[in-house]
Each structure stands twice: as structure tokens, then as C-alpha cells.
KOLKOL-522322 format. One record per atom (N, C-alpha, C): x, y, z; residue in three letters. Coordinates in steps of 0.02 Angstrom, whole numbers, padded with zeros to 5 digits, always signed. Layout:
// KOLKOL-522322
XYZala/...
***
This chain:
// KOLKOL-522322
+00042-00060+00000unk/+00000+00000+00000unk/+00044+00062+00000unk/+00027+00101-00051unk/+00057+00175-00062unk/+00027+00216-00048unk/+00058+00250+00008unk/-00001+00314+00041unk/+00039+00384+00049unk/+00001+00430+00013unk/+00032+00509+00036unk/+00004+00520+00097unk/+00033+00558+00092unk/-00009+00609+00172unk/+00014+00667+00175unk/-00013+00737+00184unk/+00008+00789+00171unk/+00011+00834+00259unk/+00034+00872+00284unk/+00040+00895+00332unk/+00078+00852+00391unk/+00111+00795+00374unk/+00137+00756+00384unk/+00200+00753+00440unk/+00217+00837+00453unk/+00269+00837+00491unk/+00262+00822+00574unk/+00188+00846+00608unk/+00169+00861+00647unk/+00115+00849+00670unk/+00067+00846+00712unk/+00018+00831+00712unk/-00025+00786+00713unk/-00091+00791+00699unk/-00139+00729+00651unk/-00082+00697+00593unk/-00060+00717+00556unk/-00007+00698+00475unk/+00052+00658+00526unk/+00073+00676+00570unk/+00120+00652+00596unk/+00080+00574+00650unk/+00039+00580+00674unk/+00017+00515+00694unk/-00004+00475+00653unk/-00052+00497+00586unk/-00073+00463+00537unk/-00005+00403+00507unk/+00056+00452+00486unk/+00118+00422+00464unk/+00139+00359+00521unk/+00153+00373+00570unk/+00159+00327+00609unk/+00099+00248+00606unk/+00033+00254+00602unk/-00006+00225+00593unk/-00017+00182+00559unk/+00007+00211+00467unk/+00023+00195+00431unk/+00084+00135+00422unk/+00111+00152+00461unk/+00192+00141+00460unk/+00182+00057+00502unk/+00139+00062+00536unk/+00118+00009+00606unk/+00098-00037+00554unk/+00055-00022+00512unk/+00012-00066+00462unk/+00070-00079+00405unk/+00128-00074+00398unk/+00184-00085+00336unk/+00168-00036+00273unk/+00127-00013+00267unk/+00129+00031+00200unk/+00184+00079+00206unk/+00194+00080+00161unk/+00241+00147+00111unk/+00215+00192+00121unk/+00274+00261+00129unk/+00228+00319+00134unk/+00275+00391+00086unk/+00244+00418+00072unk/+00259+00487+00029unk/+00217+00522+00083unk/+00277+00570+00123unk/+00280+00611+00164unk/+00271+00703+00140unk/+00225+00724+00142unk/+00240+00806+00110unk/+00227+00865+00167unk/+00243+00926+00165unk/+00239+00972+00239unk/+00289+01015+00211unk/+00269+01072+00232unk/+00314+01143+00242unk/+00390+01140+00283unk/+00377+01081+00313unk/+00439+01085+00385unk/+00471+01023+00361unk/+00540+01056+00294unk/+00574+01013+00281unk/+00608+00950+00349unk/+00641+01002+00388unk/+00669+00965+00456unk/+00611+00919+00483unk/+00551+00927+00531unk/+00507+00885+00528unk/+00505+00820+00476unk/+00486+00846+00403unk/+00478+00781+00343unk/+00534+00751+00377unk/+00592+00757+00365unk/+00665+00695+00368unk/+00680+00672+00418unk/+00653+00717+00499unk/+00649+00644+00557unk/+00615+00601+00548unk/+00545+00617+00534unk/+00490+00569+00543unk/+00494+00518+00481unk/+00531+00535+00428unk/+00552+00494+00374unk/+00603+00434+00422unk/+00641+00452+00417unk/+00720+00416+00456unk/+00693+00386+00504unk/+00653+00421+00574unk/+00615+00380+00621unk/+00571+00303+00592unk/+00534+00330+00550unk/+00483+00261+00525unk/+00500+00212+00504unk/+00556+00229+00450unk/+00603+00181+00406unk/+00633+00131+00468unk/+00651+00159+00528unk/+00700+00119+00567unk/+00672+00066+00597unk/+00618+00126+00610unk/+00574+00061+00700unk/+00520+00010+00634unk/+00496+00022+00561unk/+00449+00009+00563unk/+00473-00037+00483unk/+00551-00020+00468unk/+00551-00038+00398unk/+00529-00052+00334unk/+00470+00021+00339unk/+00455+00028+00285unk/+00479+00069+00232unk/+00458+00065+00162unk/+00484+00134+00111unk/+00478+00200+00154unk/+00495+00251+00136unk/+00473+00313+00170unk/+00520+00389+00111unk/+00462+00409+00099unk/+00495+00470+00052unk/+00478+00543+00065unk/+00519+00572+00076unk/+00466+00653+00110unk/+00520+00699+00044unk/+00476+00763+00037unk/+00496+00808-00014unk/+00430+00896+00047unk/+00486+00928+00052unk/+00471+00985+00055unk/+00413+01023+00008unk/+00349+01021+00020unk/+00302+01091-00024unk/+00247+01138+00026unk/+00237+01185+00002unk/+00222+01217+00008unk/+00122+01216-00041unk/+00099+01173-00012unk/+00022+01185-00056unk/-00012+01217-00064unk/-00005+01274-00054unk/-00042+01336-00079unk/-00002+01380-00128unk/+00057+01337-00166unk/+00101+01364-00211unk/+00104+01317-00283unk/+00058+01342-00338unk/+00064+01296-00357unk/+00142+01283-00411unk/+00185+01311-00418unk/+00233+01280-00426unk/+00276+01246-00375unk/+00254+01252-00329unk/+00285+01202-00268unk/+00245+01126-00294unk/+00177+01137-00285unk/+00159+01060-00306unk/+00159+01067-00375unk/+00179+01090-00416unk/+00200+01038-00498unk/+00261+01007-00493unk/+00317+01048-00458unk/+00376+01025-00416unk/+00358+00938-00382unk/+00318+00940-00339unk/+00308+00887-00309unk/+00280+00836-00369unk/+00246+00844-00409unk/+00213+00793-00446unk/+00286+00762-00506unk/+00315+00802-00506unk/+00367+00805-00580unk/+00406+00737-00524unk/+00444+00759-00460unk/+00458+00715-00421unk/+00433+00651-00403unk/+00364+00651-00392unk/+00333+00573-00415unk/+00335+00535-00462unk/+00327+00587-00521unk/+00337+00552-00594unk/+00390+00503-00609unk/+00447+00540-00588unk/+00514+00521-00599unk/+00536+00441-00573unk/+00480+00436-00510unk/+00502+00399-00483unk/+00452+00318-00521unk/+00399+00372-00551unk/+00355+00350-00549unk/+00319+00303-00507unk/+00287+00341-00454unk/+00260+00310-00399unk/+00187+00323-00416unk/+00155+00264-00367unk/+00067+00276-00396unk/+00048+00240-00316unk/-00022+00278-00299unk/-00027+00277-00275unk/-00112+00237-00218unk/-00116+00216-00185unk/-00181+00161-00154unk/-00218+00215-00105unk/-00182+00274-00079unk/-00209+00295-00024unk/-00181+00389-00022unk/-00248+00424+00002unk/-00213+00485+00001unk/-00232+00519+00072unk/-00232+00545+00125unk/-00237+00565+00193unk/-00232+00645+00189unk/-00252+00693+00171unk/-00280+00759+00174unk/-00285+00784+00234unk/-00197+00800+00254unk/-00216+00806+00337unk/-00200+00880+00325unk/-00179+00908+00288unk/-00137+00986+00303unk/-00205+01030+00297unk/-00191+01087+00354unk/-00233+01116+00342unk/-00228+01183+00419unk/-00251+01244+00415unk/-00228+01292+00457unk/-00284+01334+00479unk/-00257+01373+00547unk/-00330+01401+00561unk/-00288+01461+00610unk/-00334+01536+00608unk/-00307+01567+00630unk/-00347+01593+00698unk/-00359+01602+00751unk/-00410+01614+00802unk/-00429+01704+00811unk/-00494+01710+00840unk/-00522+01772+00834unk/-00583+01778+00790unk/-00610+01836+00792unk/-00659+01870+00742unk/-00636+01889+00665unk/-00676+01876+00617unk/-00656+01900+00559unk/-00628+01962+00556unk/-00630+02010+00576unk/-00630+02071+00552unk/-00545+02085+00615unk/-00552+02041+00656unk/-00485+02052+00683unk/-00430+02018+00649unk/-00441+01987+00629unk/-00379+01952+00592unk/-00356+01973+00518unk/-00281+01980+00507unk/-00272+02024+00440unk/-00301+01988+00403unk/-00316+02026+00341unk/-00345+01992+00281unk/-00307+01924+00253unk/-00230+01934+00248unk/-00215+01876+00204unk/-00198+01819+00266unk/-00228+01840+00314unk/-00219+01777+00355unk/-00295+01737+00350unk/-00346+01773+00349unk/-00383+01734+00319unk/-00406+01693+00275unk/-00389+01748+00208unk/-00377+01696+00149unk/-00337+01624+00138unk/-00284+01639+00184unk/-00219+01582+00200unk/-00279+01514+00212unk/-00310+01509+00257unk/-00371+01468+00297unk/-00397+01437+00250unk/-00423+01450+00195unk/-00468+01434+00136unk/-00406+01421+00075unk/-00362+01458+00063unk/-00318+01419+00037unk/-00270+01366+00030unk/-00258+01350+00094unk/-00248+01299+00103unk/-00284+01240+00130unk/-00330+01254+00165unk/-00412+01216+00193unk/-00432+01150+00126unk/-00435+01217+00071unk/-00492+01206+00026unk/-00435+01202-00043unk/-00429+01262-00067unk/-00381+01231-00129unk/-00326+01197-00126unk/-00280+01219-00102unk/-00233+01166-00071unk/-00235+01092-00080unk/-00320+01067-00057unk/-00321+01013-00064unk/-00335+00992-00091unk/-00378+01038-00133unk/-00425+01013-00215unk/-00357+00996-00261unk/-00303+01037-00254unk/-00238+01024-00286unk/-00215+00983-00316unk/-00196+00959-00203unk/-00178+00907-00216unk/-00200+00825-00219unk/-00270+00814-00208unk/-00319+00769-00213unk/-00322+00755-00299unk/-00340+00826-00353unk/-00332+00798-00412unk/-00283+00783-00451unk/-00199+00796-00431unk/-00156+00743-00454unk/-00146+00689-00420unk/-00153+00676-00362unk/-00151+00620-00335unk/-00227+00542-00368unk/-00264+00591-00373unk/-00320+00545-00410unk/-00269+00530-00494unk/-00254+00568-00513unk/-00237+00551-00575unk/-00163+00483-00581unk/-00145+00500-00499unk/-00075+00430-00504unk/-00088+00383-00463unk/-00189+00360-00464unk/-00185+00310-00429unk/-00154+00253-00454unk/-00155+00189-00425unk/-00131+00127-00443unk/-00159+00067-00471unk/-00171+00079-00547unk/-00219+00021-00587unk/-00238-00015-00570unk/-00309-00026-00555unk/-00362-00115-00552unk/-00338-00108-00480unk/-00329-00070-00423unk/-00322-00070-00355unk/-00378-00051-00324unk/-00406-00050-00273unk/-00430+00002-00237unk/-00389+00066-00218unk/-00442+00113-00215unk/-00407+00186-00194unk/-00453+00215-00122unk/-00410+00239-00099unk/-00436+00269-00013unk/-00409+00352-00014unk/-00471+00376+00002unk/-00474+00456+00002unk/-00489+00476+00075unk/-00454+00511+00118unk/-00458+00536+00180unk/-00470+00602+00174unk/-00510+00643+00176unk/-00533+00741+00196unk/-00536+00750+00261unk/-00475+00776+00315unk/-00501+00785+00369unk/-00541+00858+00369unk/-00588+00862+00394unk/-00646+00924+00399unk/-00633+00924+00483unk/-00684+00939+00501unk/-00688+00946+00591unk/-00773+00916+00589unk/-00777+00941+00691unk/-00831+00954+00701unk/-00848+00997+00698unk/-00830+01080+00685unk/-00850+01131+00667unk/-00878+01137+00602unk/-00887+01061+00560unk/-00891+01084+00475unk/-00983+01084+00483unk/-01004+01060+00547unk/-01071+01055+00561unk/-01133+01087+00610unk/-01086+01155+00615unk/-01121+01208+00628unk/-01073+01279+00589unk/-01125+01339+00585unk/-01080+01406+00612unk/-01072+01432+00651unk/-01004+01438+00632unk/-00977+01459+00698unk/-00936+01520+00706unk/-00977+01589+00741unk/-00962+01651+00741unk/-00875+01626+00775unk/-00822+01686+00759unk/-00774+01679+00794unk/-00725+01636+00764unk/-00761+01594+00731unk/-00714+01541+00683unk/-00752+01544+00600unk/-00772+01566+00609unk/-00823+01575+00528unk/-00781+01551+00475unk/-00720+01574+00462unk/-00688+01558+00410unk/-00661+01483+00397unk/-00624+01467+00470unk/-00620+01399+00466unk/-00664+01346+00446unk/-00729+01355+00508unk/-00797+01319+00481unk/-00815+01318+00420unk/-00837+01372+00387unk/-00853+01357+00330unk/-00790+01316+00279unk/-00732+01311+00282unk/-00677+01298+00252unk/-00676+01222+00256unk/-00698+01197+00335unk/-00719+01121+00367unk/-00764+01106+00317unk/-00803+01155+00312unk/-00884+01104+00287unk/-00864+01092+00194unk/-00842+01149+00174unk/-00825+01137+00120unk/-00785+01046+00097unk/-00749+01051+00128unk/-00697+00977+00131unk/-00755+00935+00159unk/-00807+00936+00197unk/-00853+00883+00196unk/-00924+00876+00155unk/-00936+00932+00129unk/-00976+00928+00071unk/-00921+00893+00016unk/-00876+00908-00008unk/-00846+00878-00068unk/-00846+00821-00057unk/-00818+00804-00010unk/-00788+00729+00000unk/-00847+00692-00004unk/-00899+00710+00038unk/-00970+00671-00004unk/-01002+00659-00045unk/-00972+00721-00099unk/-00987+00715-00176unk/-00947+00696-00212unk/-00869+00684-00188unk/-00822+00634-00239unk/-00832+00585-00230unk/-00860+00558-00146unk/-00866+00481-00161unk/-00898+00456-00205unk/-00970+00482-00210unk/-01026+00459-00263unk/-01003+00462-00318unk/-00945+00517-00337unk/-00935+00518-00419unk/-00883+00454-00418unk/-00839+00428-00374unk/-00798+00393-00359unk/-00805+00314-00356unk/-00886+00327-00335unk/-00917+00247-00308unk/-00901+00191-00351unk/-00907+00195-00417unk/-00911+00152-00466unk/-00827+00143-00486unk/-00780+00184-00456unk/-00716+00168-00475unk/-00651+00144-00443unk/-00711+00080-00382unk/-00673+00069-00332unk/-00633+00104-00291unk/-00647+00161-00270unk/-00617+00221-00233unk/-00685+00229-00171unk/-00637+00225-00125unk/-00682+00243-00063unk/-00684+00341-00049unk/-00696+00379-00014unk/-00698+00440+00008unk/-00713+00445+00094unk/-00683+00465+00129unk/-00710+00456+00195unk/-00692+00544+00222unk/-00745+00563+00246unk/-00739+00638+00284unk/-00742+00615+00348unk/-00677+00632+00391unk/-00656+00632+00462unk/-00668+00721+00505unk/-00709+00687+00537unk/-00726+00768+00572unk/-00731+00740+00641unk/-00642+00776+00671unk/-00625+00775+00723unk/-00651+00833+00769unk/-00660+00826+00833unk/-00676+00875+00884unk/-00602+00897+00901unk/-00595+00915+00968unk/-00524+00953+00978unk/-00470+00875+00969unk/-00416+00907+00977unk/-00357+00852+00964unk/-00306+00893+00992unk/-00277+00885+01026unk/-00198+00900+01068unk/-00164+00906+01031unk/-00147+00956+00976unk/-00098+00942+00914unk/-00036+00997+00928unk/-00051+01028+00953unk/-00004+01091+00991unk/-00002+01131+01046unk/+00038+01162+01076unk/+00023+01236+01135unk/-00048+01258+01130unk/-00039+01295+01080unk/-00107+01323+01071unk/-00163+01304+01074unk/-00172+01238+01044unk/-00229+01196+01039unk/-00244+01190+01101unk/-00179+01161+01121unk/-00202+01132+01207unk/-00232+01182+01259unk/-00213+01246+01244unk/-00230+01302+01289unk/-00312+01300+01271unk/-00320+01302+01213unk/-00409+01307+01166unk/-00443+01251+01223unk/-00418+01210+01208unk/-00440+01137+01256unk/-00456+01146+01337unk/-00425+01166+01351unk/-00417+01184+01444unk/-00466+01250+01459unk/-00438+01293+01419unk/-00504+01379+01411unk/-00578+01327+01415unk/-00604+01288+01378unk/-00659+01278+01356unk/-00671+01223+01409unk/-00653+01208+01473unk/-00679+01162+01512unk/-00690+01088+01500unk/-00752+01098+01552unk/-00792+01010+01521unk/-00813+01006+01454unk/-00835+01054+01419unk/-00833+01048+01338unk/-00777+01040+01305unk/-00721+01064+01329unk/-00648+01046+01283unk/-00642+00969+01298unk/-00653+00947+01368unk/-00621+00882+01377unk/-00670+00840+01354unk/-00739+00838+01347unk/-00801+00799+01330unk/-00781+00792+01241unk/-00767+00837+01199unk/-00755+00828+01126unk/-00689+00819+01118unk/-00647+00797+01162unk/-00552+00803+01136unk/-00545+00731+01141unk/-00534+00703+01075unk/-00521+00637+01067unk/-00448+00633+01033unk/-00412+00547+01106unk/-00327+00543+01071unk/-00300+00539+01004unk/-00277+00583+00976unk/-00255+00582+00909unk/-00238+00508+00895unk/-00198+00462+00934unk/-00183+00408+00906unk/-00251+00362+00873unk/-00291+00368+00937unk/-00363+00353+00928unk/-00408+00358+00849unk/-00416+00431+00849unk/-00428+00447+00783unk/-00385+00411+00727unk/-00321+00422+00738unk/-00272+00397+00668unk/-00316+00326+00657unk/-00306+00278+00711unk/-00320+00209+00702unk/-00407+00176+00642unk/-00448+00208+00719unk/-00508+00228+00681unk/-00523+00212+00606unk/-00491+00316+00599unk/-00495+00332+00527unk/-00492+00273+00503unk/-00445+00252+00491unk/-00399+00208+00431unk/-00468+00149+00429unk/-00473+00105+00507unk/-00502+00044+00483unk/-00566+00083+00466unk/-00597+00128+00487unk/-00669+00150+00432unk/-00651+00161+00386unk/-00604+00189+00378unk/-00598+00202+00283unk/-00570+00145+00245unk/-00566+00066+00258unk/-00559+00020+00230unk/-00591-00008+00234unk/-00678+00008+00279unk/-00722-00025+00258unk/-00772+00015+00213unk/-00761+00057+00216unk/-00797+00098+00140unk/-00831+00139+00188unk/-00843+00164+00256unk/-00886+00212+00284unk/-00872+00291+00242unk/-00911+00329+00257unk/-00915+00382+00209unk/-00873+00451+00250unk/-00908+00441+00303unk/-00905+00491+00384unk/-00878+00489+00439unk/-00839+00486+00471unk/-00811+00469+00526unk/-00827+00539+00603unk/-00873+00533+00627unk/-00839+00569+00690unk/-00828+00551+00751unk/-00757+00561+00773unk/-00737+00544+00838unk/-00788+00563+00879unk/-00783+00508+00949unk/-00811+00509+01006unk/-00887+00520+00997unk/-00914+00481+01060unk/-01017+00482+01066unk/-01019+00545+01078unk/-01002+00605+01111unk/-01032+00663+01132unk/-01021+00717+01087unk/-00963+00680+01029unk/-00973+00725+00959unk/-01011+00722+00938unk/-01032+00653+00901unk/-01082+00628+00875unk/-01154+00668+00881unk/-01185+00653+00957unk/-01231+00691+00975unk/-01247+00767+00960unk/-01188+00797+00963unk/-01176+00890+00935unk/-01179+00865+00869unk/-01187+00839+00841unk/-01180+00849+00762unk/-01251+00833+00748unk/-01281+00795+00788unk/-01354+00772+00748unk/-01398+00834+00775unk/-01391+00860+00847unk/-01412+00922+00883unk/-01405+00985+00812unk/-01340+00989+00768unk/-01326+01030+00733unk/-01365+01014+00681unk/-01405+00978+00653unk/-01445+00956+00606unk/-01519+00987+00597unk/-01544+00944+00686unk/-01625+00963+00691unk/-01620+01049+00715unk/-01565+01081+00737unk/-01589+01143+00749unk/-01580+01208+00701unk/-01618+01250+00690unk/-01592+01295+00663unk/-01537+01323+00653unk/-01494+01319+00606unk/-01454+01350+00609unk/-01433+01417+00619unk/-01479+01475+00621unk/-01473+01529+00621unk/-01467+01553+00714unk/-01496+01472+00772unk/-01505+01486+00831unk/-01433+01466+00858unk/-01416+01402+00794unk/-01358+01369+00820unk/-01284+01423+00826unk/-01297+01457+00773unk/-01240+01514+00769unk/-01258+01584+00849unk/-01306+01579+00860unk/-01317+01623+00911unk/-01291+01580+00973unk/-01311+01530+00987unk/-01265+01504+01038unk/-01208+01483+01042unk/-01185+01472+00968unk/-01120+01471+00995unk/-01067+01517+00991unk/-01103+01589+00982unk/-01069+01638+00978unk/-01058+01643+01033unk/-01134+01661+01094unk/-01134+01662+01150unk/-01082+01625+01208unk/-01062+01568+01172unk/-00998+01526+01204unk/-00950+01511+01191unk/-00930+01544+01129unk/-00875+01558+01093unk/-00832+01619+01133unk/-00891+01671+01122unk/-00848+01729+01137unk/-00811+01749+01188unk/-00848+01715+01250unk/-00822+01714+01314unk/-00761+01671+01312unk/-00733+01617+01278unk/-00707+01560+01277unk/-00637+01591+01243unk/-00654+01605+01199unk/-00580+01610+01147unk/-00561+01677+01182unk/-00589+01727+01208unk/-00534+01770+01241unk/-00512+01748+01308unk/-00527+01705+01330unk/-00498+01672+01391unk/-00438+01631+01362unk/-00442+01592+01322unk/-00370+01558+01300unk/-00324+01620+01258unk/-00359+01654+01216unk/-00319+01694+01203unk/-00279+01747+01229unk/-00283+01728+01291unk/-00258+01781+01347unk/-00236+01755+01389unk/-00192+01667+01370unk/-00157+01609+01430unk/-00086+01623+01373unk/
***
């Protein structure tokens, strides 16, 4: 099994790789943080002896990824599995945050991955199955004042991913949208996590957890994945209620929330 994974240095991308690595597949490693790519390359290869290839890009550049694809070519590598972990978020109100830091959010969220999802579809691996991972959140299933940009950027990656599977269905290609609640992925995160109480700790599920998960749902063809029962529940809550009430409350508990971590 040949699997990319993009955001790969750190994080969700960085447990996924490991995960991966547990199960023997091969991996094509990609991320901004050349240093990151080549431990976790060198690390996997050792403990886990598998292939392992990392290349420095930048996906919101697209001559960075024609760069990356010319590099596959060469090698000509093809591929069974793709993991759509990269992806960025900036905290605050719209109107507080500079402009091109917002745009950044959606450019890499959303095109970024449309990018790199449609060359990677184009080097799958003949008469194989193919496995498509979109991580979205649990934010892709409400709005959410305070995070607006992100959310909508989430939901985007889980509307698609529900509409490539279907276009996908018939071509032995699975699609699975993973919409994680919080995850311990950094400082910051973790501060987000602790600010927000029994609600941070009630939706914060172990990244390793998730990695595992993911994978065996997305090799049985599930479409959706969300961590933990008390996500679950907020997401179907986000369904039957209005949305226009759902954004009022969680402004109401937003706002108090994110200037408390943003001020640890």
C-alpha cells in the first residue's frame, strides 16, 4: 500500500504516518517543515522498515506542487491511499484578523487540497482500490461566529468529500470525511482545550485514537467518521436545529471562551 499524506510533519499527518507505518505501507511524506519531513522519514524507516519518502512543499504554491508531482513522476510512484491532513486556522473574529491571514485558511483548507487530491487521483494505482481521507472537523457542522472562516472551510472539505465519493463509487475508490472535535496537536490547541472546560475535555479525542479509527473505517468503505459519542450527539443536535439559533449560541460561548485562552 502507497499512501501520501500531506501535513505530515506534525500533528494529526504526523500520527497518521506513524499509523500507517504500524500497518507496513509505504509512505510519501509532504509538509512545509522540511526538518520535521526527514525525522519522521528516518524515524519510520528504522522502528517500522518501511519505504518512506518526504519532499518539502508548500500547497498553496502551485509551482511548489507541480515541483512535487514532476518528483513522483520520476520515480514514478502511484498511489492506493491519500490522507488530506494539512490544513490551518487562525483564532479570533473576522474582522480582527489580517486579511491575508484569512484567505491563507481557505487556501490551504480548501484549494490546497482540491490540488492536491486531483493529481493524486490522476497517479492512482491500476485495477487497485483507492482510499481518500478529507479531514474536515466538528466545526464543518455548525456556524460558527469567531471561527467563521475555518468552519465554513471544514464544511467545504465535507460537502466535497461526499460528492467525490458518489462520483468515485463506481471506481473502486472509497472517500471518507473525518470530522474531528479538539485534538492536542499543539500549545495552542491545548490552551483552546483547557479555556473551554468540560466541553474541551467531553469533545477532545486521542489523536492516536482517531489515526487508528480513521484508517479501519476508511477500509471499510464508511463515508463519515466522527470521533467520540458526545461528538456525535452535537452533530445530529446541529442538524435538527436551526441554524441561524445554532450560530447564536455558539457565539454566545464562543466569545467568552476564545478570549480566555487567548489571553493564557
Amino acid at each position: 500500500m502507497n499512501v501520501m499524506i500531506t501535513g505530515a510533519a506534525g500533528g494529526l499527518g504526523r500520527v497518521m504516518a506513524i499509523e500507517c507505518a504500524k500497518r507496513g505501507y509505504n509512505l510519501f511524506l509532504t509538509d512545509r517543515n522540511k526538518a520535521g519531513l526527514e525525522a519522521i522519514k528516518i524515524g519510520l524507516e528504522r522502528q517500522y522498515g518501511i519505504i518512506a519518502a518526504a519532499k518539502k512543499c508548500d500547497l498553496t504554491d502551485c509551482g511548489d506542487v507541480d515541483a512535487l508531482f514532476r518528483e513522483i513522476d520520476r520515480h514514478n510512484i502511484r498511489f492506493d491511499m491519500l490522507l488530506n491532513v494539512a490544513g490551518i486556522d487562525f483564532e479570533g473574529g473576522f474582522q480582527d484578523r489580517e486579511r491575508e491571514k484569512v484567505v491563507k485558511i481557505v487556501s490551504l483548507n480548501d484549494a490546497a487540497t482540491l490540488r492536491i487530491t486531483h493529481g493524486v487521483l490522476q497517479r492512482r494505482r491500476e485495477k487497485k482500490p483507492f482510499y481518500t481521507v478529507f479531514v474536515s472537523s466538528l466545526a464543518s457542522m455548525f456556524p460558527m461566529p469567531l471561527k467563521a472562516t475555518y468552519a465554513a472551510s471544514k464544511r467545504f472539505l465535507y460537502d466535497f468529500a461526499l460528492a467525490l465519493g458518489q462520483e468515485l463509487k463506481h471506481e473502486n475508490a472509497n472517500v471518507l470525511a473525518l470530522c474531528p472535535g479538539g485534538m492536542v496537536t499543539n500549545e495552542e490547541v491545548t490552551a483552546a482545550i483547557e479555556a473551554q472546560g468540560f466541553f474541551g475535555r467531553v469533545t477532545t479525542v486521542p489523536m492516536e485514537k482517531v489515526a487508528r479509527k480513521t484508517i479501519d473505517r476508511m477500509l471499510r468503505g464508511s463515508g463519515t467518521y466522527i470521533p467520540g459519542g458526545f461528538n456525535r450527539f452535537l452533530s445530529v443536535l446541529g442538524r435538527i436545529i436551526p441554524r441561524r439559533t445554532v450560530a447564536a449560541a455558539v457565539y454566545w460561548r464562543w466569545n467568552h471562551t476564545q478570549k480566555k485562552w487567548m489571553q493564557l
